[in-house]
C-alpha positions as CSV (number, residue, x, y, z in Angstrom):
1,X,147.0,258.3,161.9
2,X,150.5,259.8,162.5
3,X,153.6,258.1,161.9
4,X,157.5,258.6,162.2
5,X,159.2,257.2,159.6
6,X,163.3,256.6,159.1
7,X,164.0,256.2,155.9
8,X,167.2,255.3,154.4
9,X,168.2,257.7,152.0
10,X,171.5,257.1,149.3
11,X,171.2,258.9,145.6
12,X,173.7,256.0,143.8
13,X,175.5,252.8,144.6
14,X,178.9,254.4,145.0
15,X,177.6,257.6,147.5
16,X,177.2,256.7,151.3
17,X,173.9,256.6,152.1
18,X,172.1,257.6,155.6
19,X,168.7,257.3,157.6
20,X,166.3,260.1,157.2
21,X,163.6,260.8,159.5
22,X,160.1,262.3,158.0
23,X,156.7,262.4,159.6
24,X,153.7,261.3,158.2
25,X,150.6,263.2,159.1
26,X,146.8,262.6,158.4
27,X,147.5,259.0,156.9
28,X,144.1,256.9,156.6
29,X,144.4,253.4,157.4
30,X,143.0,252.2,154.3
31,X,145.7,253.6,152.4
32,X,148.1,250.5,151.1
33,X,151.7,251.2,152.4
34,X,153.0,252.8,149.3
35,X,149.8,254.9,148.7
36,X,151.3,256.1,152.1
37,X,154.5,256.9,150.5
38,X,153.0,258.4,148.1
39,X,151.6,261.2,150.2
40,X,154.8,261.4,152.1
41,X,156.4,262.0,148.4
42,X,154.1,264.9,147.4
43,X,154.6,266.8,150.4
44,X,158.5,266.7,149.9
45,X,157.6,267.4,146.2
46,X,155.6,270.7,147.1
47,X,159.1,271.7,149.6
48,X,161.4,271.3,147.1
49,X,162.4,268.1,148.4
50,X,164.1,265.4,146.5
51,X,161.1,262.7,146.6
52,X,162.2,259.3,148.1
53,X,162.6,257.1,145.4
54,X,161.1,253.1,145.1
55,X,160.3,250.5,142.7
56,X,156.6,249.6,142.3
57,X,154.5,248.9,139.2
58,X,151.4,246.9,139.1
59,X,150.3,247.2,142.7
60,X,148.4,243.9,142.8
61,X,150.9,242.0,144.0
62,X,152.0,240.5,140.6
63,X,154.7,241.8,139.3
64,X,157.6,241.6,142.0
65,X,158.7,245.1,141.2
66,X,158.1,246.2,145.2
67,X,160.4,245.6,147.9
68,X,161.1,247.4,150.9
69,X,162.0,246.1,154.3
70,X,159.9,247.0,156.7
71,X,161.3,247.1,160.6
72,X,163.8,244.8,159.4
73,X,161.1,242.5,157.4
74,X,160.9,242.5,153.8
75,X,157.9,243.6,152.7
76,X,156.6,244.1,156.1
77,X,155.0,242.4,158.9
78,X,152.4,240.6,157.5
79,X,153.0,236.7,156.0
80,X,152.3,235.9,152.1
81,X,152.2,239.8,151.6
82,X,154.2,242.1,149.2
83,X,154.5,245.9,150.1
84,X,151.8,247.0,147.8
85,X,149.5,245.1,149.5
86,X,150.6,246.1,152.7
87,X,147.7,248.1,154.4
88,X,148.4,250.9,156.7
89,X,145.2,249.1,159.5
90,X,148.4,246.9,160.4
91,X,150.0,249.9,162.0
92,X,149.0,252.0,164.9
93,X,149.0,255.5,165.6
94,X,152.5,256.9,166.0
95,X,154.2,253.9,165.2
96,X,158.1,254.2,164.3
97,X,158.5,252.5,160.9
98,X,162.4,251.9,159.2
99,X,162.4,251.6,155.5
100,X,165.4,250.4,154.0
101,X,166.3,248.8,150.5
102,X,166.7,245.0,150.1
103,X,170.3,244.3,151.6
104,X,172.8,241.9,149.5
105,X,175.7,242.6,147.5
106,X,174.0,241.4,144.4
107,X,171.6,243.8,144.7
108,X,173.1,247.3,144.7
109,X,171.6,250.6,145.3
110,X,170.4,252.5,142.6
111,X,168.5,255.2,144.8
112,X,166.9,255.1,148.4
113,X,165.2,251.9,148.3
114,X,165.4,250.6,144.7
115,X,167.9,248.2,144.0
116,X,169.3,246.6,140.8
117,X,167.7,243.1,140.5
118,X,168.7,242.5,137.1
119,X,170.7,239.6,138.3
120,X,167.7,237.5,138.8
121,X,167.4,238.4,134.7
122,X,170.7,236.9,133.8
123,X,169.8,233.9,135.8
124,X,166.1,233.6,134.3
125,X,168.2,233.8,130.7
126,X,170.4,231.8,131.2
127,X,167.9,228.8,131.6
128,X,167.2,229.2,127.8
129,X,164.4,228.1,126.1
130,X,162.0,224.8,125.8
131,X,162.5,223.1,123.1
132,X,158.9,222.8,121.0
133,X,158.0,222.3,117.8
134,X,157.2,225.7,115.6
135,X,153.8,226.4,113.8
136,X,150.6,226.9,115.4
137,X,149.9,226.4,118.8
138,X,148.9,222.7,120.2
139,X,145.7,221.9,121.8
140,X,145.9,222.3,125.4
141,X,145.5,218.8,126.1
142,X,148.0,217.4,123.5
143,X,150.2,216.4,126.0
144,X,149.1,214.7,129.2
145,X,150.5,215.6,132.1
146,X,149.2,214.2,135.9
147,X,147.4,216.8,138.3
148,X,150.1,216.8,141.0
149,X,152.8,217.5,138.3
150,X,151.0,220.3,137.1
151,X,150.0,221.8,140.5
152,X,153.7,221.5,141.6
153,X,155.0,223.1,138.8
154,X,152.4,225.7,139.3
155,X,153.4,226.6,142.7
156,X,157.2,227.4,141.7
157,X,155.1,229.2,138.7
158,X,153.8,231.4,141.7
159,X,157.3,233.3,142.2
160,X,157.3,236.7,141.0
161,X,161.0,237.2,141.5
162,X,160.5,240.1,144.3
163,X,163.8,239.4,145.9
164,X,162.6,239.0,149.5
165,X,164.3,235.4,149.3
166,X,167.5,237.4,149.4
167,X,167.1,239.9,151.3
168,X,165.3,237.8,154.2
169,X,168.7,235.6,154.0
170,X,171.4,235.8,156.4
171,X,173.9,235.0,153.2
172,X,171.9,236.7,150.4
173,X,171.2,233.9,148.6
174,X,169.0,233.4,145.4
175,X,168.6,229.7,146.1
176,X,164.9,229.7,146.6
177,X,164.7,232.0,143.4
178,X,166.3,229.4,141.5
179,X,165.1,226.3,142.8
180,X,161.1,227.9,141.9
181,X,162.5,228.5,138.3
182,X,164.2,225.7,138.1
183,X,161.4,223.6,139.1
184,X,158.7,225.3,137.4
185,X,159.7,223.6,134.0
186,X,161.5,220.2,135.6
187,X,158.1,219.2,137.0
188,X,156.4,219.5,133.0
189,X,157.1,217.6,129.8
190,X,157.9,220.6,128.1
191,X,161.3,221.3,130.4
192,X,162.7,217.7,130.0
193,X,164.9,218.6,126.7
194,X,167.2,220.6,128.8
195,X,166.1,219.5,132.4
196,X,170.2,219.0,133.1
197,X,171.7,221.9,131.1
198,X,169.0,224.4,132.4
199,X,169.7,223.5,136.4
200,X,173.8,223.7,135.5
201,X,173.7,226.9,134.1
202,X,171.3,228.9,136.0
203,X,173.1,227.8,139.4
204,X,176.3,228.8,137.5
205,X,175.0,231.9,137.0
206,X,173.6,232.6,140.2
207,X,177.2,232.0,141.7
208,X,178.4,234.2,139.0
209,X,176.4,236.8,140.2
210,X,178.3,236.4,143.7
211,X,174.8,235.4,145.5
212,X,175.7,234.0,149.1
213,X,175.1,229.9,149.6
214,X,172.2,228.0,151.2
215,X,172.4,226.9,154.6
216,X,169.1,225.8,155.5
217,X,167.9,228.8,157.4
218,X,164.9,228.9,156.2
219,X,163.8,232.5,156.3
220,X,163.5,233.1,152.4
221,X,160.5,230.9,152.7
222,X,159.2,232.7,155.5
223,X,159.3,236.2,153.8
224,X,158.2,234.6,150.4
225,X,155.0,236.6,149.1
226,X,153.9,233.7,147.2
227,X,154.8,231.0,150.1
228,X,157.6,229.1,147.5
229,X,158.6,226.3,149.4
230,X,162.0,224.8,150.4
231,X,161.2,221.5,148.9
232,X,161.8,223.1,145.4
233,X,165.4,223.7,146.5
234,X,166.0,220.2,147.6
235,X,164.5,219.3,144.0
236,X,166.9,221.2,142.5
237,X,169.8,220.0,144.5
238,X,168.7,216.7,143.2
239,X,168.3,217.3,139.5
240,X,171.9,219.2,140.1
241,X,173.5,216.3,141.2
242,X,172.0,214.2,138.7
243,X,172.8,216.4,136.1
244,X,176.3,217.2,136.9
245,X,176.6,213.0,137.4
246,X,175.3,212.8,133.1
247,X,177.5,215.4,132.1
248,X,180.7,214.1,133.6
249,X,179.3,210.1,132.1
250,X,178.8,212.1,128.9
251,X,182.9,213.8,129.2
252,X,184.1,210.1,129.9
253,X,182.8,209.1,126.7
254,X,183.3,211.9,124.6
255,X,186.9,211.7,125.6
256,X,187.3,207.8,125.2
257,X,185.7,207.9,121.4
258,X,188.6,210.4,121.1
259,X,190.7,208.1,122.4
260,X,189.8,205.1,120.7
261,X,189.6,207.1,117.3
């Protein structure tokens, strides 16, 4: 198969960048959509041309590394599917594709379509630790915990921290992003030390990182890879709420033992 493909094109975050247009010849359609870019790549490679530059790593679907939007849909047209499991079969012959990084200000260029997600990082650390005891491991059943908790927690497990969420948002928010790692360790035993702290400070951080808010659109969910739901964000709003309710209880306190002392 044949394809024309416009490709945005931008060597840093502070140069302009621009649309490219390159065809792709002789592509099989059992090639996976990067496998495709791959060959597009070796043929600029062989002209002396600057190869288009994008993140990828496993391949498998795993890792979250890959992220492209695809004719204006991250990772492409297919549901519950990252890029590098995007098949060229989806396409047809001489089919106009538009690659273009993920699109958010927290998320800036580094090169064509790669983008700086280290963001989601600071967030991830700034949920801390579990508090557990030291020493050998525990038996895996040493602490009960129900079936539905565990499969709940599970699915916010699932995220991979792609960054579709954002990019599929109208305000480039992260709140989906959050809300799965959030959740992941509110739902288990092991997350209940620092339940309250952890949901302050990672939506702290996620403002800090100048992520747009949530207004129910509901489209990170709709481009999520893994299918995260939205019902981990109204968990979180919860436990944020409730955790912002202890904390002031906890100032009150604090500040009347001061008082009284």
């Amino acid at each position: 198969m044949n394809l024309t493909l416009h490709v945005w094109r931008q060597p840093d975050a502070r140069s302009p960048g621009r649309f490219v247009t390159y065809r792709a010849t002789d592509i099989s359609p059992h090639m996976s959509f990067l496998e495709m870019l791959d060959v597009v790549n070796e043929r600029l490679v062989e002209k002396g041309e600057d190869a288009i530059a994008f993140d990828h790593d496993c391949r498998e679907g795993i890792c979250g590394a890959c992220g492209i939007v695809i004719n204006g849909r991250p990772h492409g047209p297919r549901p519950r599917t990252t890029t590098c499991q995007l098949h060229m079969r989806f396409f047809e012959n001489e089919d106009t594709i538009v690659l273009e990084p993920w699109r958010a200000g927290a998320f800036p260029v580094v090169k064509d379509l790669i983008v700086d997600r280290s963001a989601f990082d600071r967030i991830v650390a700034a949920g801390g630790f579990i508090t557990a005891p030291t020493g050998s491991a525990p038996d895996a059943n040493a602490i009960p915990i129900p079936k539905e908790d565990a499969e709940l927690a599970m699915d916010a497990a699932a995220c991979i921290g792609c960054g579709a969420c954002v990019a599929a948002c109208p305000n480039a928010s992260a709140t989906l992003f959050v809300a799965a790692k959030v959740s992941h360790l509110a739902n288990l035993p092991q997350g209940q030390p620092e339940r309250w702290d952890r949901v302050l400070a990672m939506t702290a951080q996620a403002d800090a990182e100048q992520f747009g808010g949530c207004t129910n659109h509901g489209e990170c969910e709709a481009a999520c890879p893994k299918a995260i739901g939205v019902q981990f964000i109204a968990q979180m709003n919860a436990d944020y709420l409730r955790a912002s309710l202890r904390r002031g209880r906890r100032s009150t306190r604090a500040e009347g033992a001061a008082g009284g002392g």
